[in-house]
Every structure is written in structure tokens, then in C-alpha cells.
N, C-alpha and C positions, 0 to 999 in steps of 0.2 A: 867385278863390280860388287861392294859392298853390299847395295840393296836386294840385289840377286841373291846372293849368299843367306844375308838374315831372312828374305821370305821364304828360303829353301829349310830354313833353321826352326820355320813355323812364326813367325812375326805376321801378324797381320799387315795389310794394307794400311788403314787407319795407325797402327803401332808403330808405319813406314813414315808413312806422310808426316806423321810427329817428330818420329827421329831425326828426319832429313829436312824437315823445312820443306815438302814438298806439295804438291795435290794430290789428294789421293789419288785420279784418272794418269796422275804422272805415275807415280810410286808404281802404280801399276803396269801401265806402259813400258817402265823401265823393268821391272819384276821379270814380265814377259817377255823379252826380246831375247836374242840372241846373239848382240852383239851390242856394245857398247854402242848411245846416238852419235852420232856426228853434226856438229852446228856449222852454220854456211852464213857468215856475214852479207847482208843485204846490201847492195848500194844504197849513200846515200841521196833518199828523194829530195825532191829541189824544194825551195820553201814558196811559200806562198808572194812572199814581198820579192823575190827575183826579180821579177821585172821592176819592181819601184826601188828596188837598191840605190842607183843613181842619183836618182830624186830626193831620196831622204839624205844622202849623203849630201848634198848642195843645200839640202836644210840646214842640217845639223852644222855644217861648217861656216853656213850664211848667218846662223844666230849662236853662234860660238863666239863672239864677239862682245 
């Protein structure tokens, strides 16, 4: 990991977070670990109109006309 490497090299945290586009509390984060993160895609949550799906679709197609 890059980031690991330049903060080992003396790069500050702040000089991290510049370089990478990151937060500093990440820069960090990742500075200190041990192992590269791993990310885990979340299902998608349902939306709010769910249950009125139906309904606007009988709209939309009622006054699509």
C-alpha cells in the first residue's frame, strides 16, 4: 500500500490526506493497519415509493395521453 509506505518515508498525515484525496482520520486509518481494507457492497435498500410504484405507474401511463 502506497500510503503505508510514504508515512513510513516520514509524510505526514495532513501531506497523506493531500496527496491521496483522502481524510485525514482515513490517511490514518489506512497508515495503521496491517493489512490492506477490504470493502463489502451493501444490499440494495428498498425506496420509499415501493409500495406506491403501482400507483404512479397507472398515473403516468393514465396521462401519457
Amino acid at each position: 500500500m502506497k500510503l503505508k509506505s510514504d508515512r513510513q518515508k516520514g509524510l505526514s498525515y495532513k501531506e497523506l490526506c493531500r496527496k491521496y484525496n483522502v481524510d485525514r482520520r482515513t490517511a490514518k486509518k489506512y497508515a495503521q493497519s496491517d493489512s490492506r481494507p477490504e470493502y463489502v457492497l451493501t444490499e440494495a435498500k428498498p425506496s420509499k415509493l415501493d409500495p406506491y410504484k403501482a400507483k404512479i405507474n397507472i398515473w403516468l401511463v393514465k396521462h401519457q395521453n
